[in-house]
N, C-alpha and C positions, 0 to 999 in steps of 0.2 A: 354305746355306739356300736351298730353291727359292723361287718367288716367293709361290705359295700359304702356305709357313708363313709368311712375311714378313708378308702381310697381315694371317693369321688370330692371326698371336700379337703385332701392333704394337698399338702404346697409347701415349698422350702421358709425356713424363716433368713427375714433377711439383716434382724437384727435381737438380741435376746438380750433381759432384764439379768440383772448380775443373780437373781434365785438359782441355788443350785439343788437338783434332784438326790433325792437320797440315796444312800449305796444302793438297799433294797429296790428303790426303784429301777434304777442302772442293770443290778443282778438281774431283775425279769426281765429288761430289754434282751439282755444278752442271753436269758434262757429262751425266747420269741425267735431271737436270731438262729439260736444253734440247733431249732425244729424244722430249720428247710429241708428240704426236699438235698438226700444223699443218696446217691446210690453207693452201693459197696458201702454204704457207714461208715467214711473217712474220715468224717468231720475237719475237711479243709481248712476252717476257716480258726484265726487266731487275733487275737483282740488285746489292744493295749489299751486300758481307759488311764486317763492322763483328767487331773482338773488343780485347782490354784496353783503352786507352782509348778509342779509336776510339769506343765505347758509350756515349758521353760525349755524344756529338754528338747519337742519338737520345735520351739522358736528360734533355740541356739542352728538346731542341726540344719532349717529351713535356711537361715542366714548364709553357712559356710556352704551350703549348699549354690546357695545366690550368688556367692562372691567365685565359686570357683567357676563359674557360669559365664559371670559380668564381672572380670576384676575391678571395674571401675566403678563399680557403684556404691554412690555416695550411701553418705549415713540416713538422711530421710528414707530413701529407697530401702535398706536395711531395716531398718524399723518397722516400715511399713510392710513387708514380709515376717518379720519377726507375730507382730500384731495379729495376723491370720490365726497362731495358735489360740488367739486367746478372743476369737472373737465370740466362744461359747461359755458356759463357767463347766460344762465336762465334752470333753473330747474324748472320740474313740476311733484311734486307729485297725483298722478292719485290712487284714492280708491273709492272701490264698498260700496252704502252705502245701501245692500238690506234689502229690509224690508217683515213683510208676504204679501199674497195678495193673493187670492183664483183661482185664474188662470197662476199668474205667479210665477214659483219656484226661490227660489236661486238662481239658477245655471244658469239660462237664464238671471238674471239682473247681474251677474259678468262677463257672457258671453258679454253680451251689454259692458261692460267698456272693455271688449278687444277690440272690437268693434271701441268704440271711440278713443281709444289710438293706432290703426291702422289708421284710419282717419285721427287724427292729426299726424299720419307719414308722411302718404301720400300729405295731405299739404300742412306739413311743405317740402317735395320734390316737391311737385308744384312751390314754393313761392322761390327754390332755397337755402331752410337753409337743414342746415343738423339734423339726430337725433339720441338718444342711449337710448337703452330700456333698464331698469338695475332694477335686483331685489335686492335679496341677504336675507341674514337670517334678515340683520335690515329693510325690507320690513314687516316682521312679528311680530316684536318686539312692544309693547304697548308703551312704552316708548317714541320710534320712530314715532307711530300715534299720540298718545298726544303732543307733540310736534310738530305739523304742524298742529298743531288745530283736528284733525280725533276723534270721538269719537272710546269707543272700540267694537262696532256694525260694524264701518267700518273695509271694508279690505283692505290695499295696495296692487293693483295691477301692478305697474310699476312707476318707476323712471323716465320723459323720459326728457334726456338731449338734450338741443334746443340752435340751434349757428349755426355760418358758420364751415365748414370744415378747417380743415389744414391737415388730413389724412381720407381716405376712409375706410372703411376693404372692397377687394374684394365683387362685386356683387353674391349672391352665386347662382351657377346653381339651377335649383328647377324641378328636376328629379320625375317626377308626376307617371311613371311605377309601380313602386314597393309599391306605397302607393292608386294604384286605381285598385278596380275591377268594371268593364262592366259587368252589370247585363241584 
């Protein structure tokens, strides 16, 4: 598959078959990732893959995260955030780890970890697996980074869940008009 159909036919999965991809496959996404575009060669960007229990670790912290949020919320409500970790058979938590540096700002080394977390979308749609980019407020939560080892310099920028397909979401049209002007 070239890279143009990759792009033009990728879409998130909205639900995935318990098959889990092999380390080796995993390693290439993550070597696809770590070839974006850097300036300065910082390599921002830092990856925790998490799959069978190991998802356990973001479920717990996604929970205490929830209750210190909502005290009141019941246990189905708990669960059903708990469940989020594991709605992939491998997860890969993806954070920006920028640092100063007199040429390159912020904002261009967090832009890099978009960067790479696009990469390893596209991929992992090369390679035939499916993927789902998921934030959410326990994206932001400390609790949440410490827990996947991220000190709190780092930022989470995506969630991205990695497995075969068992539902698609629709390809979504990408209607360029209304967001381009010709200078």
């Amino acid at each position: 598959m070239d890279v143009l159909e990759a792009i033009e036919s990728r879409s998130s999965a909205k639900k995935f078959t318990d098959e889990v991809p092999s380390r080796a496959r995993i390693e290439a996404l993550l070597h696809a990732a770590a070839r974006a575009p850097d300036h300065g060669s910082l390599a921002p960007w830092r990856f925790a893959v998490m799959q069978g229990d190991a998802r356990a670790l973001l479920g717990d912290a996604m929970v205490a995260a929830l209750r210190e949020r909502m005290p009141e919320a019941d246990v189905e409500t708990c669960e059903r955030e708990r469940s989020k970790a594991f709605r992939s058979p491998v997860l890969i938590a993806v954070a920006a780890a920028p640092r100063e540096h007199p040429k390159v700002p912020e904002i261009e080394q967090i832009v890099a970890v978009g960067a790479a977390i696009e990469n390893l979308l596209l991929a992992a749609r090369g390679m035939g697996l499916a993927t789902m980019w998921k934030t959410g407020s326990h994206a932001y939560h400390p609790a949440v980074r410490r827990a996947l080892g991220f000190d709190d310099a780092e930022k989470i920028i995506g969630f991205v869940h990695v497995g075969v397909a068992q539902v698609l979401a629709p390809v979504r049209h990408a209607d360029i008009g209304p967001v381009t002007r010709w200078l």
